[in-house]
Structures are given as structure tokens and as C-alpha cells.
Short mmCIF file of the C-alpha atoms (twelve columns), coordinates in Angstrom:
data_MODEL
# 
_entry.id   MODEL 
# 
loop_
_atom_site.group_PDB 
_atom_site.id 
_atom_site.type_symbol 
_atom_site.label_atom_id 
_atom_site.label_alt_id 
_atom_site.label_comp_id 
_atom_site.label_asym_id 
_atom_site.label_seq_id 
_atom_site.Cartn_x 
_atom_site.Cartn_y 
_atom_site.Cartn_z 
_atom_site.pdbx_PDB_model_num 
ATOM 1   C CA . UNK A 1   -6.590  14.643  -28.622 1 
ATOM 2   C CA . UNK A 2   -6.308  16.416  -25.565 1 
ATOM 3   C CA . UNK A 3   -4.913  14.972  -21.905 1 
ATOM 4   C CA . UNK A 4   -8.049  16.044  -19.680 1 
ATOM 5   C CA . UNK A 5   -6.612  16.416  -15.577 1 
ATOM 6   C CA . UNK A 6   -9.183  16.984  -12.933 1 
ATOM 7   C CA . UNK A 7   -7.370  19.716  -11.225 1 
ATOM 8   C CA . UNK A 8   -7.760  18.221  -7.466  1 
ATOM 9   C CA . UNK A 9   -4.976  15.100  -8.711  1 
ATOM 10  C CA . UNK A 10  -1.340  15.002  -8.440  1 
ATOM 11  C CA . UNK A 11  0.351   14.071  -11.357 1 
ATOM 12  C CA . UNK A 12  4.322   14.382  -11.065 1 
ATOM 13  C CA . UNK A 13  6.120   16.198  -14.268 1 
ATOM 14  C CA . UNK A 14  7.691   13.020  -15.291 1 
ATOM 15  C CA . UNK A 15  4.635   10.895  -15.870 1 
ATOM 16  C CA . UNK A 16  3.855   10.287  -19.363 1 
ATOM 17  C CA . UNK A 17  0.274   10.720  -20.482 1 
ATOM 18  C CA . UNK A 18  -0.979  9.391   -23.690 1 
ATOM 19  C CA . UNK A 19  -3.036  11.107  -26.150 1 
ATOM 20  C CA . UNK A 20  -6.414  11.093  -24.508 1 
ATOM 21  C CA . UNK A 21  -6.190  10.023  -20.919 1 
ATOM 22  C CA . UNK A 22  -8.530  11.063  -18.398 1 
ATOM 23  C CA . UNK A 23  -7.769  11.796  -14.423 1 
ATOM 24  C CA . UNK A 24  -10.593 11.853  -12.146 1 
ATOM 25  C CA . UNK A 25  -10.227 13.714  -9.250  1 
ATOM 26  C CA . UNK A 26  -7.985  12.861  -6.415  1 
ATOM 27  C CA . UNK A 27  -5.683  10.604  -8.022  1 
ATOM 28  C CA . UNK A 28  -1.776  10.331  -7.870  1 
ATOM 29  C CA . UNK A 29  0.239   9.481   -10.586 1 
ATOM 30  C CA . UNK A 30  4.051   9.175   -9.584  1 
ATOM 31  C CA . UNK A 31  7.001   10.293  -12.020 1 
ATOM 32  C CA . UNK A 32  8.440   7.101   -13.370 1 
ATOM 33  C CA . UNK A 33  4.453   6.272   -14.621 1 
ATOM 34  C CA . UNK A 34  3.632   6.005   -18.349 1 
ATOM 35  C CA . UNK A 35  -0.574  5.580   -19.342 1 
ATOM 36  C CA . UNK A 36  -1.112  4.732   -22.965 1 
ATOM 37  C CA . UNK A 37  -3.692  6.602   -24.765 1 
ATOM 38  C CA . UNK A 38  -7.340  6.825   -23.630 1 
ATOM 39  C CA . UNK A 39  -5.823  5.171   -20.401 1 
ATOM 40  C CA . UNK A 40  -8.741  6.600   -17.983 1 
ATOM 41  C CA . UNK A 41  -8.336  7.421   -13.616 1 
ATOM 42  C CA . UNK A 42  -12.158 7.523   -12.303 1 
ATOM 43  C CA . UNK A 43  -11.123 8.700   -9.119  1 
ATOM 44  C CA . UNK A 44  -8.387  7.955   -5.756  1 
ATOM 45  C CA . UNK A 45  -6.482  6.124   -7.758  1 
ATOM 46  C CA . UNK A 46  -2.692  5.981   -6.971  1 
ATOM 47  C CA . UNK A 47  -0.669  4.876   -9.846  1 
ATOM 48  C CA . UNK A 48  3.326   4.816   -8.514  1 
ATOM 49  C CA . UNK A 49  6.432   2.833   -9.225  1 
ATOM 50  C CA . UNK A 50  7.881   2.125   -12.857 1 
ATOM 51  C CA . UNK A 51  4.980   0.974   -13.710 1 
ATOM 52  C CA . UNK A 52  2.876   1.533   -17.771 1 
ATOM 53  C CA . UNK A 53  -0.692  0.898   -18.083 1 
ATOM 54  C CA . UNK A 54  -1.726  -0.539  -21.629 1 
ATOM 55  C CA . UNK A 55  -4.193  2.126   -24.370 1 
ATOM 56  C CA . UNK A 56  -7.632  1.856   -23.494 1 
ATOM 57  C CA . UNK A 57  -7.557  0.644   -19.801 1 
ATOM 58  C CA . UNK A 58  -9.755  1.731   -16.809 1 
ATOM 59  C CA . UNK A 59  -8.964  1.465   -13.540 1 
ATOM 60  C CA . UNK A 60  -11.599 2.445   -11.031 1 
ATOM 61  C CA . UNK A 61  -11.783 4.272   -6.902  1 
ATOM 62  C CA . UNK A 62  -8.912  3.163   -4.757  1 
ATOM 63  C CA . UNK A 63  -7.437  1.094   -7.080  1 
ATOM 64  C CA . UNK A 64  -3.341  0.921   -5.978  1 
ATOM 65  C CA . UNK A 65  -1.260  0.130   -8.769  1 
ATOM 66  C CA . UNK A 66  2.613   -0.448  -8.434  1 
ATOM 67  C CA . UNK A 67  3.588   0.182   -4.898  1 
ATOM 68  C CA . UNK A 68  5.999   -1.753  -3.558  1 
ATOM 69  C CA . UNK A 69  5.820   -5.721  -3.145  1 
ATOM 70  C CA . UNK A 70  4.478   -6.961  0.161   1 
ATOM 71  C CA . UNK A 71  7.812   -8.881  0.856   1 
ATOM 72  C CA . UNK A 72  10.061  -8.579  3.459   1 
ATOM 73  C CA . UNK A 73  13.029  -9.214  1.431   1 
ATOM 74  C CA . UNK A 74  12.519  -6.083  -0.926  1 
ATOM 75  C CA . UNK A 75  15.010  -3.473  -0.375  1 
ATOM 76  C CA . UNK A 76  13.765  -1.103  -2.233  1 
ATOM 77  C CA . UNK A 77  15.609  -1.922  -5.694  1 
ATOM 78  C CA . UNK A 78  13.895  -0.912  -9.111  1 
ATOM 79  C CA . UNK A 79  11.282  -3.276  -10.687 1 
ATOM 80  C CA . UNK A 80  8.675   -2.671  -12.522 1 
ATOM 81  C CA . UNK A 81  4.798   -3.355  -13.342 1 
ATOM 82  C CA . UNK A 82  3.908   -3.930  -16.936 1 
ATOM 83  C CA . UNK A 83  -0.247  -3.823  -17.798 1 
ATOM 84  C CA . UNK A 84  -1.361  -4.332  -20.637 1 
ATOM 85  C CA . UNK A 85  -4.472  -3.245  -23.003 1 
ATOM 86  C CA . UNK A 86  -7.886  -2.695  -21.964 1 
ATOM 87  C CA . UNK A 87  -7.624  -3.783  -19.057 1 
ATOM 88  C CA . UNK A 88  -10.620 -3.713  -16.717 1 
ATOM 89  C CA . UNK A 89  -8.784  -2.627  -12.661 1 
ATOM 90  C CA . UNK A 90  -11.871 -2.105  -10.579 1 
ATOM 91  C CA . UNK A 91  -12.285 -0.780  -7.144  1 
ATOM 92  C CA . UNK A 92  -9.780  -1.515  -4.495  1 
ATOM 93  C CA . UNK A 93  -7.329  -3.782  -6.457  1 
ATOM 94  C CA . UNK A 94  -3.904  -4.151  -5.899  1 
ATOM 95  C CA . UNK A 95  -1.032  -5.194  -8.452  1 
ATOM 96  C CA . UNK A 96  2.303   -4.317  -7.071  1 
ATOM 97  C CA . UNK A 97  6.016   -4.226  -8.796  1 
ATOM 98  C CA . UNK A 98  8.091   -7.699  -8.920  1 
ATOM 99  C CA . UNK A 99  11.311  -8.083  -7.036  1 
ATOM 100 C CA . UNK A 100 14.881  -8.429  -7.715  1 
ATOM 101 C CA . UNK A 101 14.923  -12.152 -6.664  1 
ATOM 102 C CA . UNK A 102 11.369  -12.717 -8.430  1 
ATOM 103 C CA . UNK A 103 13.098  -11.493 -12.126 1 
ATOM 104 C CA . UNK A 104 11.836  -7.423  -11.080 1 
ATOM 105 C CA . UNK A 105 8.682   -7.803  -13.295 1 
ATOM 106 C CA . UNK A 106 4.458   -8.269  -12.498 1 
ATOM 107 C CA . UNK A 107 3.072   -8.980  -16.191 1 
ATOM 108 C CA . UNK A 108 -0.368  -8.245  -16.298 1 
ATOM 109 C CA . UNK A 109 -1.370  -9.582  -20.262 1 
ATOM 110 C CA . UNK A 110 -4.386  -7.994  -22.463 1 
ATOM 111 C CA . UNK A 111 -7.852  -7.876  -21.783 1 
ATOM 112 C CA . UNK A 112 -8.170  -8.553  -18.574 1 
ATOM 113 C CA . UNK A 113 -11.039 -8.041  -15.892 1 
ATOM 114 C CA . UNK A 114 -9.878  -7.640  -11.775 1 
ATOM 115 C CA . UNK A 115 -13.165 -7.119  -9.702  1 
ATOM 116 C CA . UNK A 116 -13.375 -4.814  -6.345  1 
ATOM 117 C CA . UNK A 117 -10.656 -6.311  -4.072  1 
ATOM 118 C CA . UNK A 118 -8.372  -8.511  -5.836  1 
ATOM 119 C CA . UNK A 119 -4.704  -8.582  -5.461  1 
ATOM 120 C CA . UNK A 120 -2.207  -9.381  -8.227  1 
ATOM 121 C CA . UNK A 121 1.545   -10.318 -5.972  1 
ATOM 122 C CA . UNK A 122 5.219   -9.514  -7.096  1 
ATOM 123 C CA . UNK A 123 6.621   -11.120 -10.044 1 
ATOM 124 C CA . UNK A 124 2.995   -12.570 -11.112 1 
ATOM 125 C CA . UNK A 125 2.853   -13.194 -14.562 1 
ATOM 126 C CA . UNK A 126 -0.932  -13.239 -16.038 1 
ATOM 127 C CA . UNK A 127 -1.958  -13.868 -19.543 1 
ATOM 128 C CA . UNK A 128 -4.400  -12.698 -21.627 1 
ATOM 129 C CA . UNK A 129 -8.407  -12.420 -21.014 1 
ATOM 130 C CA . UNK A 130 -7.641  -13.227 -17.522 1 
ATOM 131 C CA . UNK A 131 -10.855 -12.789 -14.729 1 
ATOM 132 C CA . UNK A 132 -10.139 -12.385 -11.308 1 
ATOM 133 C CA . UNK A 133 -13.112 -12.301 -9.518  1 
ATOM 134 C CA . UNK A 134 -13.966 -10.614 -5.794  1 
ATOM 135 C CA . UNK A 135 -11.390 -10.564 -3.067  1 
ATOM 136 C CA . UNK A 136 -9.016  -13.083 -4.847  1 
ATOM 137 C CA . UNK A 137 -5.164  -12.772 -4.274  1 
ATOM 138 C CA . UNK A 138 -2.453  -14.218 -6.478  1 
ATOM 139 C CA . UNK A 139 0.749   -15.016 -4.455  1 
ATOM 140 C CA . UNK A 140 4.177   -13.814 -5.453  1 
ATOM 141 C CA . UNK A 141 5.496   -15.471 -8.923  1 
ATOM 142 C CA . UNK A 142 2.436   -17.514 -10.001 1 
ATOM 143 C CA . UNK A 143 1.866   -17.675 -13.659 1 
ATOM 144 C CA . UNK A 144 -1.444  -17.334 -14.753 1 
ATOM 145 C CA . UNK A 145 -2.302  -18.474 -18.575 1 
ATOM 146 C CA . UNK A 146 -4.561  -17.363 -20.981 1 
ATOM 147 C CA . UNK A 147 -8.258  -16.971 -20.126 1 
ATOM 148 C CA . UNK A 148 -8.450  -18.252 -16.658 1 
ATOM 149 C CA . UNK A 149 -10.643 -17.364 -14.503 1 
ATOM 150 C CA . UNK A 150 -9.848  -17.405 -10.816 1 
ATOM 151 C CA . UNK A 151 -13.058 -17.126 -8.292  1 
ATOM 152 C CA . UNK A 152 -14.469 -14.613 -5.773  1 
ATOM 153 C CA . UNK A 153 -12.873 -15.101 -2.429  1 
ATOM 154 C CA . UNK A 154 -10.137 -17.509 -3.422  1 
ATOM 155 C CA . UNK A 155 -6.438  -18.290 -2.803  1 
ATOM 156 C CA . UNK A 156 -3.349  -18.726 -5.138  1 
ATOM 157 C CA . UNK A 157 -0.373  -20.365 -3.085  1 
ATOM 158 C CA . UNK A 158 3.130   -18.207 -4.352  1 
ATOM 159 C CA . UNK A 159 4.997   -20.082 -7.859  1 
ATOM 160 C CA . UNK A 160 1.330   -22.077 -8.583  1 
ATOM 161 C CA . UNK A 161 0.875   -22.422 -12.316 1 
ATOM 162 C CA . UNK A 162 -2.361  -21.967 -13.834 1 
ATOM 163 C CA . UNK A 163 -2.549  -23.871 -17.504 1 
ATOM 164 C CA . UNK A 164 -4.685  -21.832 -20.016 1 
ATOM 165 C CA . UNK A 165 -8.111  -22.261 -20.046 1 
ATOM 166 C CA . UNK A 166 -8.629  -23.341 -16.539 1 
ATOM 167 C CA . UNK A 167 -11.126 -21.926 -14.126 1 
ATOM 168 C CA . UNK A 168 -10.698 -21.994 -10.097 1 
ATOM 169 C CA . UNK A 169 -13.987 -21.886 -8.488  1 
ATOM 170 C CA . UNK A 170 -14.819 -19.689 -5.445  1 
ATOM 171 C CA . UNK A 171 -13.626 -19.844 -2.078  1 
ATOM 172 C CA . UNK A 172 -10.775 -22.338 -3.140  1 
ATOM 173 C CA . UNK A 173 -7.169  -22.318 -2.048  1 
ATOM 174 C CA . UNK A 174 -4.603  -23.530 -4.674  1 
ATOM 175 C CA . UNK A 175 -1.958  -25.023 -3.842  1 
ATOM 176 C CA . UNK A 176 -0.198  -26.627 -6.659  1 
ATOM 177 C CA . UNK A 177 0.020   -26.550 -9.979  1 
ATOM 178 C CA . UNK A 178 -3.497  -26.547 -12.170 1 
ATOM 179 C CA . UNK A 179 -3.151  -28.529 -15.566 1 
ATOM 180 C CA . UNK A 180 -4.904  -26.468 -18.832 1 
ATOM 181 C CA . UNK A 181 -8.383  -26.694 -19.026 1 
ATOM 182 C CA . UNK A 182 -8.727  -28.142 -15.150 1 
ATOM 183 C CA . UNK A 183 -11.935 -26.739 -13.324 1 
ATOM 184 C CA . UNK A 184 -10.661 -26.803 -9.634  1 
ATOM 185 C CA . UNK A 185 -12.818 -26.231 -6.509  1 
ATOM 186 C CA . UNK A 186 -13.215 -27.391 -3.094  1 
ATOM 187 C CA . UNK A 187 -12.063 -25.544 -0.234  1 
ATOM 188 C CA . UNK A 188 -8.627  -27.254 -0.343  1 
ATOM 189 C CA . UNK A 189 -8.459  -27.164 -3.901  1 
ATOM 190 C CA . UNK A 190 -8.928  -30.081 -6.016  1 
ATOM 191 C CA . UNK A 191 -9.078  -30.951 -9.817  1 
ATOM 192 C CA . UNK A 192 -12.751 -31.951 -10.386 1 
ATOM 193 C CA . UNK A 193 -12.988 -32.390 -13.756 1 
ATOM 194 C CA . UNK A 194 -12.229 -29.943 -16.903 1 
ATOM 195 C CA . UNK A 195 -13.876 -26.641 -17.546 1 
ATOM 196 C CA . UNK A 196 -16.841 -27.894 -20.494 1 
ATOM 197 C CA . UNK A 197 -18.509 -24.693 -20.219 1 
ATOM 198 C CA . UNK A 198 -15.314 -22.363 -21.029 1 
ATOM 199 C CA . UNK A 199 -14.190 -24.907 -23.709 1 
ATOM 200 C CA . UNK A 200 -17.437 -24.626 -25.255 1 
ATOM 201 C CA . UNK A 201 -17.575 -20.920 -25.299 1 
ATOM 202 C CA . UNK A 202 -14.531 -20.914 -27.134 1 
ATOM 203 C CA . UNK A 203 -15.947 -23.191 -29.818 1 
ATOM 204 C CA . UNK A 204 -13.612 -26.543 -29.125 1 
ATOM 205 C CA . UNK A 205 -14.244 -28.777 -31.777 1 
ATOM 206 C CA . UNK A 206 -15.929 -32.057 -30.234 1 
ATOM 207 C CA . UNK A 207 -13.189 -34.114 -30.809 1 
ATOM 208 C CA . UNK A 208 -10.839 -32.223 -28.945 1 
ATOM 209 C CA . UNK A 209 -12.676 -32.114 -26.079 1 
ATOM 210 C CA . UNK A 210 -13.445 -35.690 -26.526 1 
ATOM 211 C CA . UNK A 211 -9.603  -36.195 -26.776 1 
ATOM 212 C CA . UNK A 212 -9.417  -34.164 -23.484 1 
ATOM 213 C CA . UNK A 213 -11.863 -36.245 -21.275 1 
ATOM 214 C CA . UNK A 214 -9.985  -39.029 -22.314 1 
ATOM 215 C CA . UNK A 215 -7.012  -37.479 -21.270 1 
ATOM 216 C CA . UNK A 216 -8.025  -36.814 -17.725 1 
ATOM 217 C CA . UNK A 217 -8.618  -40.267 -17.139 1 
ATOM 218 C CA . UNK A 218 -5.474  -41.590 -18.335 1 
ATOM 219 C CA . UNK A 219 -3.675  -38.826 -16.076 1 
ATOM 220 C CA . UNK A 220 -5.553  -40.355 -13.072 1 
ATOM 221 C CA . UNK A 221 -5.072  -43.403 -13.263 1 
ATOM 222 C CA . UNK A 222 -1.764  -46.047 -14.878 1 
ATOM 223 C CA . UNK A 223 1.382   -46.624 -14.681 1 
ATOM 224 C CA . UNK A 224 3.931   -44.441 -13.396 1 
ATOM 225 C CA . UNK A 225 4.144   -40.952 -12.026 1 
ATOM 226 C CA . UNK A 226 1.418   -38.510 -13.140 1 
ATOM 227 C CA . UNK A 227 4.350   -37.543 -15.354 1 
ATOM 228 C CA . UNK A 228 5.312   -40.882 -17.067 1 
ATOM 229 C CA . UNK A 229 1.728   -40.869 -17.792 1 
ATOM 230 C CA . UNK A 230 1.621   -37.135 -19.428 1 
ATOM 231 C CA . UNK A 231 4.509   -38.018 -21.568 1 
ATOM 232 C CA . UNK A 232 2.915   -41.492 -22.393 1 
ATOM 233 C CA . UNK A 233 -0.087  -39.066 -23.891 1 
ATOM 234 C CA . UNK A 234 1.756   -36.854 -25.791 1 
ATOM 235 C CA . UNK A 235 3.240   -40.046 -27.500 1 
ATOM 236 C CA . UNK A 236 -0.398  -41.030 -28.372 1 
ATOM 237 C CA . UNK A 237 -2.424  -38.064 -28.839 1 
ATOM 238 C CA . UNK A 238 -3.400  -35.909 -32.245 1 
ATOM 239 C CA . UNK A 239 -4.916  -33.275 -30.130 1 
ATOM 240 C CA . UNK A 240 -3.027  -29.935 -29.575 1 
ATOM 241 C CA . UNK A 241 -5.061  -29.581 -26.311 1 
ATOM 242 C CA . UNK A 242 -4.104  -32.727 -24.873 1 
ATOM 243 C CA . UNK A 243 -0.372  -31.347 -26.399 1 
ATOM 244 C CA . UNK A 244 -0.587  -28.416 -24.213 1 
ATOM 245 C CA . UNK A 245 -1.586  -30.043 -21.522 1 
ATOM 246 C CA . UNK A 246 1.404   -32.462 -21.597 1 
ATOM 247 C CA . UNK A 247 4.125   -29.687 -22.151 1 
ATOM 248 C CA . UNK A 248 2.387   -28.079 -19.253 1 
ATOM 249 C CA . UNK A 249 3.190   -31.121 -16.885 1 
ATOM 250 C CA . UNK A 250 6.936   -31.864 -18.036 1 
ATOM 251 C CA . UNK A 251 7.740   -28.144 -17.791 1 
ATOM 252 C CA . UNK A 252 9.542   -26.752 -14.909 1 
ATOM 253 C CA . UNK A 253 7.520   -25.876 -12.174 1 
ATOM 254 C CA . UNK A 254 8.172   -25.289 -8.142  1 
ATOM 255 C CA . UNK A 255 5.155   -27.061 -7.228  1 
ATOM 256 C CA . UNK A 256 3.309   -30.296 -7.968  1 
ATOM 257 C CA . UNK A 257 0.088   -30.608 -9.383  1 
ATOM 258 C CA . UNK A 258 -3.253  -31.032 -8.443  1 
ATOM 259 C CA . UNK A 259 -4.127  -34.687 -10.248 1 
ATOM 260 C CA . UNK A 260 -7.468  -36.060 -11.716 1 
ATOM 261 C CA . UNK A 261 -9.578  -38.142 -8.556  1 
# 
């Protein structure tokens, strides 16, 4: 299977092309770039940095992917930007490389969708089946789980932690850690409740999400820290959910959390 390059892009000698990619026109591809096969350039996209793009990803107009972090501490040493598989990079988005201090690497898992304008920080670290809707921007070093979905317009404060599962709704600013499962919203971000619809979807047996709603309100209200009471659930529970939602709380994290009203 043939590499097909419109002939109006730049793409330096040392770039390595899959079987099958496609260049639009006016694209740049820089030398220390590697595309997986069917990887596909619409158009204007700039692709630089040590940065490798996953088989079977798009990435759409004026998309910039791997330029340099937008920190003032960089100085100019070499880190990379790792994306996986069909990956969805739509117009305008930005995902830059990870810095020295930061552990030199922006993850970028499977699967993902990143609508027109997002922005995906230095030394972010995003799972799997991950949306980021419209105009969002992930902060330097925030981890991002497994099928989260982050909303149009919103903010995610640098080192936040984002359990799997959880969904931030639009126009929100986050600013500490988000338990798995937790639907946050409010302008100044706050954990409303857990997101029903996206466990649902996933077909969560009843009694785990039974075991989860009963979770929440144990984690708002008892004895001891929010989490004394996390550990005093994963003493109790059967559920894996309510598991992961407890190793989530006692691991290590920069932040605090955003707790159950």
C-alpha cells in the first residue's frame, strides 16, 4: 500500500510514514515524526517534535501536534508526544510534547475524540475513549482516565486527576481531583452526583451502580477525612467500582478532591 503526498506539503526525509498514510495539502511533517499506517493529514496540519501518531488516526485543518510546551521553564530539551490509535484530532487542536521536569512525555491513549479547539498540555496523560469536547484545555500533567468526557468550553487546573468514567460538564473549571464515575459541573466545579447515563451505556450491572450511589453518600458524609471514609469503604464493599474509586482517593495525588455535597 502506497504513501499518497499531496505535493504542496513538506515532509522532512526523516519522517517515517506508514504503509498507507495520506497528506493533504499544505501540511508539515518534521523529521523526528513517525505516522502509523493509514495515519491520514486532511490539510495545514503541522505535525513536529518527537512525536508518533497511532494506525488509523485523523487529524483534521490546523491541527498543531507536538510543538513545544507552553511553559516557561522548557529549555528546549527532548520530550516527546505519544498518540495513540484511531484517534479522532479535529480542527485547531493542540497537544504539545511533555517536559523534562513533567517526566518528557504527553500520552494521548486509544480511541479518542478532540473537537475543533481543544488543547491537550505538557506531560498530560489521557486514557482510552477519551472526549474532549469544544475549546476545552487540559493543564500541564493532569491524568485523564478511561472514557471521560470533558465538556465544551471547560477548564482542567495543571496535576487534576480525572477517575475513569467521569464526565465534566460544560463551561466548568476543575480544580481538584474528580473521583471515578463523578459527573462534575458548575462553573466552579463541583461533584453533583455520578455519571448514570455513561454507566448505563456501558452496561453496569444494577448492583454496582447501586453499590456506587451508596458510596457517594458515605463519602459525603461520617467520620473522618474524606479519606478515612474511602478506606472505611473499601473495607466494606464487594463492588470493584466502589474498589476503584477507593484506590483512586488513597493514591498520590497533588491536589484534593472535589467531595460529594
Amino acid at each position: 500500500m502506497s504513501v499518497d503526498i499531496h505535493p504542496s506539503s513538506i515532509v522532512d526525509p526523516g519522517a517515517v510514514l506508514g504503509e498507507g498514510v495520506k497528506i493533504g495539502p499544505f501540511c508539515i511533517v518534521g523529521p523526528n515524526v513517525v505516522l502509523g499506517d493509514r495515519v491520514e493529514l486532511k490539510s495545514h496540519v503541522v505535525i513536529t517534535g518527537r512525536t508518533e501518531v497511532g494506525d488509523d488516526t485523523v487529524i483534521f485543518p490546523f491541527a498543531v501536534i507536538g510543538e513545544i510546551p507552553q511553559d516557561l521553564k522548557f529549555n528546549g530539551e527532548e520530550t516527546r508526544l505519544s498518540i495513540g490509535k484511531r484517534n479522532r484530532i479535529r480542527e485547531h487542536v493542540t497537544m504539545n510534547t511533555g517536559t523534562e521536569g513533567g517526566g518528557g512525555l504527553t500520552k494521548v491513549g486509544d480511541d479518542g475524540l478532540f473537537m475543533a479547539g481543544c488543547h491537550i498540555a505538557h506531560d498530560v496523560i489521557l486514557g482510552d475513549r477519551v472526549i474532549v469536547v469544544n475549546n476545552a484545555a487540559l493543564a500541564g500533567h493532569c491524568q485523564v482516565g478511561d472514557d471521560v468526557i470533558i465538556g465544551g468550553l471547560s477548564g482542567v487546573h495543571q496535576w487534576v486527576r480525572i477517575g475513569q468514567g467521569a464526565i465534566i460538564g460544560a463551561v466548568t473549571m476543575v480544580t481538584a481531583d474528580v473521583i471515578p464515575y463523578g459527573l462534575v459541573q458548575a462553573p466552579r466545579g463541583e461533584l453533583d452526583g455520578l455519571n448514570l447515563v455513561g454507566l448505563k451505556r456501558r452496561g453496569v450491572a444494577r448492583a454496582d451502580i447501586s453499590a456506587l450511589r451508596d458510596a457517594l453518600k458515605r463519602l459525603a458524609s461520617g467520620d473522618g477525612a474524606f479519606q478515612d471514609r474511602a478506606r472505611a469503604l473499601g473495607d466494606d464493599t464487594q463492588s470493584d467500582y466502589v474498589r476503584q474509586i477507593v484506590e483512586f482517593v488513597t493514591g498520590s495525588s497533588d491536589r484534593s478532591f472535589l467531595t460529594p455535597k
